[in-house]
Backbone as CSV, one residue per row, in Angstrom:
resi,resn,N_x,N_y,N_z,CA_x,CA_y,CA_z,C_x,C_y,C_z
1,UNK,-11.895,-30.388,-16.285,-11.810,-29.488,-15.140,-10.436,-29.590,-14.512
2,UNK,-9.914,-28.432,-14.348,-8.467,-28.330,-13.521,-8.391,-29.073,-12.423
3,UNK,-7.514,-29.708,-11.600,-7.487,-30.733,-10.454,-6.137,-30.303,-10.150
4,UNK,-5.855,-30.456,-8.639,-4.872,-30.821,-7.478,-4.734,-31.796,-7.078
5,UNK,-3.222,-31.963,-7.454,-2.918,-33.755,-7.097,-2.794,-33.387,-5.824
6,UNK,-2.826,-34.289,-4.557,-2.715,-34.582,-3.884,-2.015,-35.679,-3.319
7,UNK,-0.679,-35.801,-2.814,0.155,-36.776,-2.488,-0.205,-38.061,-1.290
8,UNK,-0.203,-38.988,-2.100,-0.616,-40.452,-1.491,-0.047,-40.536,-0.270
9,UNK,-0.585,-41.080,0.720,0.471,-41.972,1.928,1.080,-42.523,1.521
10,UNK,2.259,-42.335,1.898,3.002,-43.866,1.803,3.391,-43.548,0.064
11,UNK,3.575,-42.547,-0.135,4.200,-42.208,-1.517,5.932,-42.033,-1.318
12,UNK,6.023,-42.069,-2.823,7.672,-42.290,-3.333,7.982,-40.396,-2.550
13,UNK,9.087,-40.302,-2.375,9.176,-38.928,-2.137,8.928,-37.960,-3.027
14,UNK,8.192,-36.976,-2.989,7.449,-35.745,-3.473,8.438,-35.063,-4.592
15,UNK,7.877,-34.766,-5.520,9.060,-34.023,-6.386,9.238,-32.608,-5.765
16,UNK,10.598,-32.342,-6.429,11.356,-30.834,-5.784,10.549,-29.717,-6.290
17,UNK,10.284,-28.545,-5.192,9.624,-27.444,-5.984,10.656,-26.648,-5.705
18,UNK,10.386,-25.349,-6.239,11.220,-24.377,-6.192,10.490,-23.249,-4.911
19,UNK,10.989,-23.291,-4.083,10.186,-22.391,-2.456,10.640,-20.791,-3.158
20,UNK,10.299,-20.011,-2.383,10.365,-18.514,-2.320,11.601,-17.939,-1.577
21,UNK,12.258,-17.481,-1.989,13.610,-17.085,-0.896,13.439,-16.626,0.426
22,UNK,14.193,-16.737,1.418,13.836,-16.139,2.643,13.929,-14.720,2.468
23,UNK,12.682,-13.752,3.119,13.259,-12.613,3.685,13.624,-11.767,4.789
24,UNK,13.864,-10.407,4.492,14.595,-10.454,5.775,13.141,-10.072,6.557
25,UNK,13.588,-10.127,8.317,12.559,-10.042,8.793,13.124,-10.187,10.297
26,UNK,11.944,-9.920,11.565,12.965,-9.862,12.538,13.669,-11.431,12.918
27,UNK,13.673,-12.362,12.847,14.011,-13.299,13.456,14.378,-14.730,12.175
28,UNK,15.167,-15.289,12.309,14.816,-16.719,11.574,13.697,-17.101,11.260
29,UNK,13.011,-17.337,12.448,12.073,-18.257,12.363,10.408,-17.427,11.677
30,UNK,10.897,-15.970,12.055,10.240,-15.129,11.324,10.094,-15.312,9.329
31,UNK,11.103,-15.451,8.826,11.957,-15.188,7.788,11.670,-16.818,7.341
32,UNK,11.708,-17.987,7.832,10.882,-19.284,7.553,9.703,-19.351,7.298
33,UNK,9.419,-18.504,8.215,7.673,-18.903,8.442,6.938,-18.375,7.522
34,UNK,7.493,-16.780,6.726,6.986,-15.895,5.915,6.760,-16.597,4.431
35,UNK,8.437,-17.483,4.100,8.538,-17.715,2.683,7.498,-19.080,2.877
36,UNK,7.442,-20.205,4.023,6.883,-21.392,3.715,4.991,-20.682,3.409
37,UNK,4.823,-19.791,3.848,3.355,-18.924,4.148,3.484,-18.829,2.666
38,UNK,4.227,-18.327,2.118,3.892,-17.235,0.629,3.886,-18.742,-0.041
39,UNK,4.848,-19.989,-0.076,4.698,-21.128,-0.998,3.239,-21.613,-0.749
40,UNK,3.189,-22.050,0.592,1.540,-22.282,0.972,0.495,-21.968,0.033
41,UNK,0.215,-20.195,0.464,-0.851,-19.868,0.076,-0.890,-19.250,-1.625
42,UNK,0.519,-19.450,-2.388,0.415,-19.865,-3.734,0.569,-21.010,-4.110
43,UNK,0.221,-21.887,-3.527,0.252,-23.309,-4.370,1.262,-23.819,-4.587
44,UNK,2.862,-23.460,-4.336,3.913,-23.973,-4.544,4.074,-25.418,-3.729
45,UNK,3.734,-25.166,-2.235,3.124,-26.276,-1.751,1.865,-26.750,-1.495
46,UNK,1.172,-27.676,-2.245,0.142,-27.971,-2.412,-0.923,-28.829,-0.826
47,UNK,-1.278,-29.210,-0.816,-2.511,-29.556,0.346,-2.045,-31.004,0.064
48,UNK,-1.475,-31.266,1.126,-0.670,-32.348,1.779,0.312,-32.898,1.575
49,UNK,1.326,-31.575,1.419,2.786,-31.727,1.240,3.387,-32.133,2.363
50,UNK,4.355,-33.159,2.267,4.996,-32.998,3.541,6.082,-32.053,4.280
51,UNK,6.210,-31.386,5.056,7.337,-30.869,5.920,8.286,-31.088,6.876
52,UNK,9.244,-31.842,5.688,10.547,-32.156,7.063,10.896,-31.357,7.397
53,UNK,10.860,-31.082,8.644,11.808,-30.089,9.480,13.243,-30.095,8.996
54,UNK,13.905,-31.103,8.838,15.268,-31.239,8.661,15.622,-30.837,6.782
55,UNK,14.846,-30.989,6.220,15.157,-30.930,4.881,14.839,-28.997,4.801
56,UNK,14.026,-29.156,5.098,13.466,-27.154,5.372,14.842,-26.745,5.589
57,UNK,15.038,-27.194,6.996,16.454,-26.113,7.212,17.653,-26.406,5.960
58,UNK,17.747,-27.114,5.728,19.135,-27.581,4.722,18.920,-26.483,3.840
59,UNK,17.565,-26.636,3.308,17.049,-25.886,2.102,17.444,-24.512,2.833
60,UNK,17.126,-23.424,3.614,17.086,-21.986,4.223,18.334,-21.783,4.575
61,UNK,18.902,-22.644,5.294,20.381,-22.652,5.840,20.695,-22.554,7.123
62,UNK,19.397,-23.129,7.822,18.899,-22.832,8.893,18.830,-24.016,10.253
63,UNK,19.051,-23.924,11.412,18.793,-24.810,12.026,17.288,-25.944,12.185
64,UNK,16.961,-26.766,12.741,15.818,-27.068,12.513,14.713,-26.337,13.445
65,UNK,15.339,-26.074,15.042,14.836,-24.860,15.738,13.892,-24.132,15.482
66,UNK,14.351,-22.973,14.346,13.113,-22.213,13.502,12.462,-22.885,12.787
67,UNK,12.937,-23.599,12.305,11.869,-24.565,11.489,10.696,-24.974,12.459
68,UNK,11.218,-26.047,13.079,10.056,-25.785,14.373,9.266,-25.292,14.521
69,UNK,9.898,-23.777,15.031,9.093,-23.007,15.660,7.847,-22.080,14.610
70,UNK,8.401,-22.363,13.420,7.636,-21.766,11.892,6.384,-22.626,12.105
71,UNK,6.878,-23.703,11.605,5.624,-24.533,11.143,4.622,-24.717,12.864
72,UNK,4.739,-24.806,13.912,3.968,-24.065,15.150,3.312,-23.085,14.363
73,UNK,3.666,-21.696,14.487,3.184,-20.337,14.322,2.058,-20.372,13.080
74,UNK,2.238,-21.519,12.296,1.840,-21.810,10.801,0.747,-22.942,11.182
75,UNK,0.635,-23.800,12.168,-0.560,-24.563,12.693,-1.275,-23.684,13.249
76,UNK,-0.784,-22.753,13.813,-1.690,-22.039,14.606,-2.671,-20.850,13.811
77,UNK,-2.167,-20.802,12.236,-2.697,-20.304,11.379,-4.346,-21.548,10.635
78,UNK,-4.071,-22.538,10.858,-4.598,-23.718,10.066,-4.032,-23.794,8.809
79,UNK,-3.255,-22.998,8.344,-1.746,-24.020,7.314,-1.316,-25.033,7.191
80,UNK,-1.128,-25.551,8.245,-0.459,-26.720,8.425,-0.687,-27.710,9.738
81,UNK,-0.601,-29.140,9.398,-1.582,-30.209,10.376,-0.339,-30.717,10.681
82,UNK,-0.163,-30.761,11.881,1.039,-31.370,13.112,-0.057,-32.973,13.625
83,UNK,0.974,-34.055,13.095,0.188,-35.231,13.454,1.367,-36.197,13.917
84,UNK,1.091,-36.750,15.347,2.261,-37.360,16.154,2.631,-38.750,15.160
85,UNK,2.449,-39.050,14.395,2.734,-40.224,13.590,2.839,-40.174,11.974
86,UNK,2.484,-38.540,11.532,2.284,-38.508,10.244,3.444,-37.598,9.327
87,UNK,3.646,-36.824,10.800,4.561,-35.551,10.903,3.749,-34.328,10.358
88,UNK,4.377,-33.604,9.611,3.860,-31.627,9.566,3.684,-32.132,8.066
89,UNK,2.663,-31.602,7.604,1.880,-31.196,6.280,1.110,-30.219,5.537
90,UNK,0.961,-29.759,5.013,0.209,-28.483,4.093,-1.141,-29.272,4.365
91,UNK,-2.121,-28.319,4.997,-3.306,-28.644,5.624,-4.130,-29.081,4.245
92,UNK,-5.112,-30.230,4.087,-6.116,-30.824,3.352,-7.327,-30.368,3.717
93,UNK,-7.593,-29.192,2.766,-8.992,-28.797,3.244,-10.522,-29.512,3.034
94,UNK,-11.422,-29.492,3.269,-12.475,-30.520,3.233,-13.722,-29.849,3.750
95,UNK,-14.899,-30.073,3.270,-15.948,-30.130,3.589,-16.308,-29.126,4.801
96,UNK,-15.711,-29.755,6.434,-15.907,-29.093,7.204,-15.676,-27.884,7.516
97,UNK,-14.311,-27.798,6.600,-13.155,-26.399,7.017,-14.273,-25.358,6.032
98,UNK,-14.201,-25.374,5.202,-14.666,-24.307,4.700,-16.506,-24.339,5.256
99,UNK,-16.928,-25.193,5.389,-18.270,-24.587,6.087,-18.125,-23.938,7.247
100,UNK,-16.967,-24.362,8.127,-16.879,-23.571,9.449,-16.333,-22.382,9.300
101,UNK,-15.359,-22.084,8.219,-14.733,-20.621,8.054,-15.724,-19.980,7.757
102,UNK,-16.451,-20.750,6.500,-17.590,-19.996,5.482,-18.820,-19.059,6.602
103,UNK,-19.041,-19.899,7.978,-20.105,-19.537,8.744,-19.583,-18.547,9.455
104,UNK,-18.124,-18.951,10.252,-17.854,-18.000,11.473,-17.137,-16.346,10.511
105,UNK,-16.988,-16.455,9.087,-17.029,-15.297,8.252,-18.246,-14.598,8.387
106,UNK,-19.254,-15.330,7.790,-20.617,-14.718,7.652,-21.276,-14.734,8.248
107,UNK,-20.840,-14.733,9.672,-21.413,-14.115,11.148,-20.803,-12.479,11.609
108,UNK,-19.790,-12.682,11.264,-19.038,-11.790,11.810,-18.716,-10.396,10.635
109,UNK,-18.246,-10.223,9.323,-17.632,-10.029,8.682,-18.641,-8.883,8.098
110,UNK,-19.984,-9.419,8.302,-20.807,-8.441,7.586,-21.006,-7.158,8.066
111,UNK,-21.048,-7.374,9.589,-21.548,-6.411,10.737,-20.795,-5.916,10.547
112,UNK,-19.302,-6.527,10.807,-18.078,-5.351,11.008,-17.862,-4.216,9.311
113,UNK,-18.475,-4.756,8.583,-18.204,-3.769,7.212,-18.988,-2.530,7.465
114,UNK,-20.594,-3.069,8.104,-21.365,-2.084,8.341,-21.198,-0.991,9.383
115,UNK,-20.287,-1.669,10.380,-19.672,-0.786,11.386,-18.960,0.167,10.551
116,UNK,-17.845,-0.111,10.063,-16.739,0.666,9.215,-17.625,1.850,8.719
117,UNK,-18.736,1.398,8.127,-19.296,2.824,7.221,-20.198,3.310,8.127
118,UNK,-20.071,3.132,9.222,-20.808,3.835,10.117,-19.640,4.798,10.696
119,UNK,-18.438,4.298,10.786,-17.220,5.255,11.341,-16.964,5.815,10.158
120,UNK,-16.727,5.732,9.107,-16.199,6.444,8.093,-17.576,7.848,7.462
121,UNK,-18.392,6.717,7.187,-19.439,7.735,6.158,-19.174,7.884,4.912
122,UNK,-20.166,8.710,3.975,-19.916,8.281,2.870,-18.237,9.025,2.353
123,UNK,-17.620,8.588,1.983,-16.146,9.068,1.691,-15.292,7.678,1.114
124,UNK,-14.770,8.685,-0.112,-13.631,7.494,-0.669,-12.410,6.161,0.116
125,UNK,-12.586,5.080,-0.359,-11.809,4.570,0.902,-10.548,4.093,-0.247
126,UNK,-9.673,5.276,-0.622,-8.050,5.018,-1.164,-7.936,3.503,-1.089
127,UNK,-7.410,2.915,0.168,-6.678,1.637,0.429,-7.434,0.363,-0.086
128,UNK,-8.973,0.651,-0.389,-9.838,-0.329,-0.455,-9.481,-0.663,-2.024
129,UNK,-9.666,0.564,-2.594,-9.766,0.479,-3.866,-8.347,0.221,-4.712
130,UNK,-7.173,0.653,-3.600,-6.021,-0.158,-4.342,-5.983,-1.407,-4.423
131,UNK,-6.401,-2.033,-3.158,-6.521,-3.392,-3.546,-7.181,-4.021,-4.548
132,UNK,-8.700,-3.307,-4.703,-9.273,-3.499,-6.254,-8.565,-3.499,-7.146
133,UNK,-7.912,-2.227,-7.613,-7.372,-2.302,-8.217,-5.856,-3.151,-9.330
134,UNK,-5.169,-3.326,-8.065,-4.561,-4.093,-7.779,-4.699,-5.754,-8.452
135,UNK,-6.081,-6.007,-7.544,-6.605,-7.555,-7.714,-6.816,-7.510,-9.420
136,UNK,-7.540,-6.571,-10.532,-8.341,-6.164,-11.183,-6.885,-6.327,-12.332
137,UNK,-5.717,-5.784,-11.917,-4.591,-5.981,-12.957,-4.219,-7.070,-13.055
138,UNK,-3.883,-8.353,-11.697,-3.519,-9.301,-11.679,-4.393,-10.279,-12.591
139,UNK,-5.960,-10.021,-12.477,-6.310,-10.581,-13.129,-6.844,-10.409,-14.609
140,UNK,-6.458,-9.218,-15.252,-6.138,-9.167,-16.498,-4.824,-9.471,-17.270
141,UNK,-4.034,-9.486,-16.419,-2.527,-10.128,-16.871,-2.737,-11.845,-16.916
142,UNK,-3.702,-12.160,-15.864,-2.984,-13.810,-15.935,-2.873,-14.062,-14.892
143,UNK,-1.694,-13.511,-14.305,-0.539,-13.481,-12.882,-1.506,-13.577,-12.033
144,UNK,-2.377,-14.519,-11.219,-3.209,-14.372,-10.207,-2.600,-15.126,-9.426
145,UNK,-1.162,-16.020,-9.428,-0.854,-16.202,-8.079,-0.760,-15.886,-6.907
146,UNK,-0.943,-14.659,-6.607,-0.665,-13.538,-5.359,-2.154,-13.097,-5.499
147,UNK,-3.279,-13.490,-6.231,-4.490,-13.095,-6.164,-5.058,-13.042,-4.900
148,UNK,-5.063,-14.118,-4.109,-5.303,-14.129,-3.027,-5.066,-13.382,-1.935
149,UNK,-3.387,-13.455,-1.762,-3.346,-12.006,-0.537,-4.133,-10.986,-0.869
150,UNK,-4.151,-10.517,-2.199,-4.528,-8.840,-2.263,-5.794,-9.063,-2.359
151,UNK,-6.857,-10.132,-2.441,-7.976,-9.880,-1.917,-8.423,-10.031,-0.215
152,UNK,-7.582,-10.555,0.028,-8.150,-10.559,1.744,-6.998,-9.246,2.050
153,UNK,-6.418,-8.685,1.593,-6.117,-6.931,1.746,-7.623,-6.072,1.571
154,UNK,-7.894,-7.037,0.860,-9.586,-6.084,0.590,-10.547,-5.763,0.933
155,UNK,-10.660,-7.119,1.688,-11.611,-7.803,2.741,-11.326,-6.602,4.046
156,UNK,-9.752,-6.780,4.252,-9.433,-6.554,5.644,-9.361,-5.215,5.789
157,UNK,-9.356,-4.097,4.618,-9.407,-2.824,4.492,-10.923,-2.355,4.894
158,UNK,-12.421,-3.088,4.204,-13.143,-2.738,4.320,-13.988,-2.782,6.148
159,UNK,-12.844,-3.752,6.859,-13.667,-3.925,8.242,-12.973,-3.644,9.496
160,UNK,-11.303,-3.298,9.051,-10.404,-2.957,9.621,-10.830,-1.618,10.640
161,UNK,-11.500,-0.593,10.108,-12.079,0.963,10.611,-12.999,0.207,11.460
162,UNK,-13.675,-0.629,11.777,-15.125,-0.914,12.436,-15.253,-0.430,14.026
163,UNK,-13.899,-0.188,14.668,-13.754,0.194,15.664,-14.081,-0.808,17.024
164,UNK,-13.861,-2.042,16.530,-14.181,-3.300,17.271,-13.518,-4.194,17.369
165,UNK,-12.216,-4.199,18.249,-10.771,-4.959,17.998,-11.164,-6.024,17.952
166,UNK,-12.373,-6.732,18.642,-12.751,-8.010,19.129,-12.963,-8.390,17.551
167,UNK,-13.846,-7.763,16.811,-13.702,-8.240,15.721,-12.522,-8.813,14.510
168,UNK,-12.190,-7.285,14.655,-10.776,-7.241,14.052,-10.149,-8.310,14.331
169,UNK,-9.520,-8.490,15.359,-8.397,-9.616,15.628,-9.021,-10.945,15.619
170,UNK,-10.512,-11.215,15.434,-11.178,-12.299,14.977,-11.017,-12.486,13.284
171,UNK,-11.452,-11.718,12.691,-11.322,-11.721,11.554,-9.655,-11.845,10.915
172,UNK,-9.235,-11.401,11.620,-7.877,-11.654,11.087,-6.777,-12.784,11.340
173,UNK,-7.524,-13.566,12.236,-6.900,-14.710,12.414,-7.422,-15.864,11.374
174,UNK,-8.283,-15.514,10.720,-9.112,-16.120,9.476,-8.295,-15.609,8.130
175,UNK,-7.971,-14.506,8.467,-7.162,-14.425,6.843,-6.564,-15.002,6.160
176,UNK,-5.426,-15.518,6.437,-4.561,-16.832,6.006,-4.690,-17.665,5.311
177,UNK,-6.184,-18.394,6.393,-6.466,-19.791,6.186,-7.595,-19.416,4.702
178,UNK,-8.459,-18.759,5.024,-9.284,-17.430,3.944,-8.709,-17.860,2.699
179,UNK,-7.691,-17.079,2.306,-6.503,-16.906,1.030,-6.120,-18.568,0.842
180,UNK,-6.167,-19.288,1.581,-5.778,-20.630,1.453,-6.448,-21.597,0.685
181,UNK,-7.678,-21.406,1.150,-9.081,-22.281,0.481,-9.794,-21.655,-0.259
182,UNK,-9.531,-20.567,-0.564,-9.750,-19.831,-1.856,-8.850,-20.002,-2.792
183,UNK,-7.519,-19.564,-2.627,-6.734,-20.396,-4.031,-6.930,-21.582,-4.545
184,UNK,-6.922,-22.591,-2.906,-7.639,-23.937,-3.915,-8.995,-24.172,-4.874
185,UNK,-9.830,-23.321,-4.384,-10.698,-23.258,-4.602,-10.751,-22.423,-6.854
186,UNK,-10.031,-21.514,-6.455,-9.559,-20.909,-7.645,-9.062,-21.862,-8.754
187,UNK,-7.840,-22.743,-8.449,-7.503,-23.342,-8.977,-8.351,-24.878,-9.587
188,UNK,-9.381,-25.199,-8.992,-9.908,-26.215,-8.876,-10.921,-25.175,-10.322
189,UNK,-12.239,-24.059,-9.839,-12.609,-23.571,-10.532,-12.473,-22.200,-10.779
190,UNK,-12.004,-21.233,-11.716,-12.008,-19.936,-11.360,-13.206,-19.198,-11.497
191,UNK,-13.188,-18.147,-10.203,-14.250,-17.088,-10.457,-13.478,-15.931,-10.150
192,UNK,-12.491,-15.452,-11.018,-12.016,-14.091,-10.387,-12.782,-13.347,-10.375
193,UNK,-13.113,-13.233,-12.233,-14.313,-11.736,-12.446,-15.555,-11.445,-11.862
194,UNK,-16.400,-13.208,-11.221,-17.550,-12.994,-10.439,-17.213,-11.993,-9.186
195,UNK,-16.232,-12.387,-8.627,-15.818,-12.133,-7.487,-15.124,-10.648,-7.565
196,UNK,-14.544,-10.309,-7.910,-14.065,-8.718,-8.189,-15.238,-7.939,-8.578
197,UNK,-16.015,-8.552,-9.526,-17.802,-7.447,-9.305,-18.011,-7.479,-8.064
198,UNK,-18.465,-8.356,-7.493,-18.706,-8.977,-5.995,-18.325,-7.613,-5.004
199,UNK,-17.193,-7.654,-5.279,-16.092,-6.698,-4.890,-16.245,-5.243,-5.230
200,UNK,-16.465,-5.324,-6.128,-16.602,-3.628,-6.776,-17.532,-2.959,-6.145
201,UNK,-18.907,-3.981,-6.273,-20.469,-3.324,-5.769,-20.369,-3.204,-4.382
202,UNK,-19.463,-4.443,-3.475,-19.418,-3.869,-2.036,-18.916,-2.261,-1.796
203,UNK,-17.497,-2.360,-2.615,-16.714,-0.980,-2.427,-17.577,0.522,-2.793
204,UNK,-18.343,0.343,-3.635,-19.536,0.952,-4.011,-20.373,1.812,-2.756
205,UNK,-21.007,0.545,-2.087,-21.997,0.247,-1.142,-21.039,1.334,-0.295
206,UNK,-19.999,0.847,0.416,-18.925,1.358,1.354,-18.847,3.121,1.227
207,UNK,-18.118,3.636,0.248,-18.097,4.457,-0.572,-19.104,5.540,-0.367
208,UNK,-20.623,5.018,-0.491,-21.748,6.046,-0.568,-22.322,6.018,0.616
209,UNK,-21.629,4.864,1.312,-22.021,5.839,3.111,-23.510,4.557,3.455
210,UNK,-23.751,3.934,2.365,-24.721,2.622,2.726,-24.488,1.260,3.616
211,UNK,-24.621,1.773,4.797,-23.826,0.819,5.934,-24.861,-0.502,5.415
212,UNK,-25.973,-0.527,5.435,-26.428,-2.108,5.062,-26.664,-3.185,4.003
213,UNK,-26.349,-1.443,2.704,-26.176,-2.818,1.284,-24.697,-3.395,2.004
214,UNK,-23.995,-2.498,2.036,-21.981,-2.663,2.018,-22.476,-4.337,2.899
215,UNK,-23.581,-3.842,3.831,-23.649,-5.457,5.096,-24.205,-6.688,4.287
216,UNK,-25.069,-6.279,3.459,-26.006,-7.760,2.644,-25.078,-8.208,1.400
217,UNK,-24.362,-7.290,0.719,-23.646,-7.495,-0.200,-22.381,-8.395,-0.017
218,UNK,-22.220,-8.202,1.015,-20.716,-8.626,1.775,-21.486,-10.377,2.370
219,UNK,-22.192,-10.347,2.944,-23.235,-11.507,3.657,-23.483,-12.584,1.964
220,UNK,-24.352,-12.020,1.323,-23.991,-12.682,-0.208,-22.794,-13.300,-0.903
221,UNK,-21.814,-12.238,-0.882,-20.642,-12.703,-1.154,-19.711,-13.831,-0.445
222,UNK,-20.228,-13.806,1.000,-19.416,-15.352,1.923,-20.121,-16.173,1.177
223,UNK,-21.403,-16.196,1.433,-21.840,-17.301,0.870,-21.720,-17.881,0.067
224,UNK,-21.926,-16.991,-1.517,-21.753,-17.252,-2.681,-20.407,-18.003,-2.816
225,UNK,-19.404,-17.655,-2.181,-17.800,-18.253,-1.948,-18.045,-19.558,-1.291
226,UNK,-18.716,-19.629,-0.662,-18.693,-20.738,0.437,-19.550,-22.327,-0.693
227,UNK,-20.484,-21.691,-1.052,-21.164,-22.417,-1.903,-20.046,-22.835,-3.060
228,UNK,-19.659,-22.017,-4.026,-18.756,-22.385,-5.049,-17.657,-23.371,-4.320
229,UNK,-16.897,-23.176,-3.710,-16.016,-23.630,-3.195,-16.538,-25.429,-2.504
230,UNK,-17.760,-25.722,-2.143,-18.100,-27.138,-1.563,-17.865,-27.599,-3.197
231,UNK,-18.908,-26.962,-3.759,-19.402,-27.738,-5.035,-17.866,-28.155,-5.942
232,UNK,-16.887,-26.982,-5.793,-15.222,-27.547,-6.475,-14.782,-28.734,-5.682
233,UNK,-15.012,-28.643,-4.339,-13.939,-30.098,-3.509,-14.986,-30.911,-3.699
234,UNK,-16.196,-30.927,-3.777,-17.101,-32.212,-4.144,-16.412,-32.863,-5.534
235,UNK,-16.216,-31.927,-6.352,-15.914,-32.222,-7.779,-14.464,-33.032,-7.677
236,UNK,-13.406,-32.303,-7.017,-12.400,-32.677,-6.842,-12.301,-34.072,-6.467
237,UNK,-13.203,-34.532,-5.579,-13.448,-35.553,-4.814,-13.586,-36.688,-6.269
C-alpha cells in the first residue's frame, strides 16, 4: 500500500523540493500564499513539513513579512499549524480532522445542493460539468495532481446557486482544507473512478431538476469519503 513519510521531530533537515513559482497576484504576500497553497494541496509539501519563514523568503525573494503574513492567512485555512515552540508546519491530519470536516460537510452541503436545484430547476449546469469533465481527463491521463482543486470546483459549482451566503461562505471556508485530506487520502488509497461516478450521478440528480436525490446522493458521498479516508490514516498509522 502507498504511504506518506512523514518527517520525525528532531529530524536531520528535510530534503529540497522543488515549490511552484510565484504568481502574479495583488500583493506579495498574496503571490506566497498562493504558490505555498498549490505545493500544500499537491503534495509537494507533505503533512508536517516544516516552514521557515526565513528560508521561504530566500527561496521567493521576498522579505520574511509576507511570509508571515502567508502562512497566518494559510492557518486560518487549517493548512498549516503555528506552534509557539515547534514553529509553522504543513498541518498532520488525523482522526479528528476529518471526522469534524466529514460531519460539519454532511450537515450542511447536502441541503445547500438541494437548494441550488430548487433555484435553478431542471436545466444543464455548463460549469458543473466542466469540472467533471475536466476531473474525468485528469484522471485518464494519470496527471491527478491538481485532481483535487477541480473537484472541490465541483463541489462548489453544485451549491454555489443555493442562494444562502451563510452557507456558501461556510462551505467555502472548508474547501482548502477539503482538497487537502483528500489528496492525502488519494495518495494513501485511490478512489478517483468511485468518486467521479459519485460525481456523475449527483450532476445527473442536479441536471433533472431532482432537488432530493442531488440531496441523498451528495449526503452518501461525504460519507462514503469520510469513511474511506479514516480507514487509509488508520492504515497509514
Amino acid at each position: 500500500m502507498p504511504s506518506i513519510e512523514y518527517e520525525a521531530p528532531g529530524a536531520e533537515t528535510p530534503p529540497a523540493v522543488v515549490l511552484p513559482p510565484l504568481r502574479q497576484a495583488a500583493s506579495r504576500t498574496d503571490r506566497v500564499r498562493d504558490a505555498l497553497r498549490e505545493a500544500i494541496l499537491e503534495g509537494v509539501l507533505p503533512p508536517g513539513r516544516p516552514l521557515v519563514e526565513r528560508e521561504l523568503a530566500e527561496l521567493y525573494g521576498v522579505s520574511k513579512t509576507p511570509v508571515r503574513e502567508a502562512l497566518k492567512q494559510l492557518q486560518s485555512t487549517g493548512l498549516v499549524e503555528i506552534n509557539a515552540y515547534q514553529g509553522v508546519s504543513v498541518r498532520r491530519p488525523d482522526d479528528r480532522l476529518v471526522r469534524e470536516l466529514y460531519t460539519a460537510r454532511g450537515a450542511t452541503e447536502p441541503e445547500a445542493v438541494r437548494l441550488t436545484v430548487e433555484q435553478r430547476g431542471a436545466t444543464p449546469h455548463l460549469r458543473a460539468r466542466q469540472a467533471l469533465d475536466e476531473a474525468a481527463a485528469l484522471i485518464g491521463s494519470g496527471e491527478t495532481q491538481g485532481l483535487g482543486i477541480v473537484n472541490r470546483r465541483f463541489h462548489r459549482e453544485l451549491y454555489a446557486a443555493c442562494d444562502n451566503s451563510f452557507l456558501c461562505d461556510f462551505l467555502d471556508r472548508l474547501q482548502d482544507l477539503t482538497a487537502f485530506v483528500a489528496g492525502l487520502g488519494w495518495r494513501l488509497r485511490a478512489t478517483f473512478e468511485e468518486e467521479a461516478a459519485e460525481h456523475a450521478a449527483i450532476l445527473e440528480a442536479v441536471e433533472r431538476g431532482d432537488g432530493e436525490r442531488a440531496e441523498e446522493l451528495t449526503r452518501v458521498h461525504i460519507r462514503k469519503a469520510r469513511q474511506v479516508l479514516s480507514r487509509a490514516l488508520g492504515d497509514e498509522r
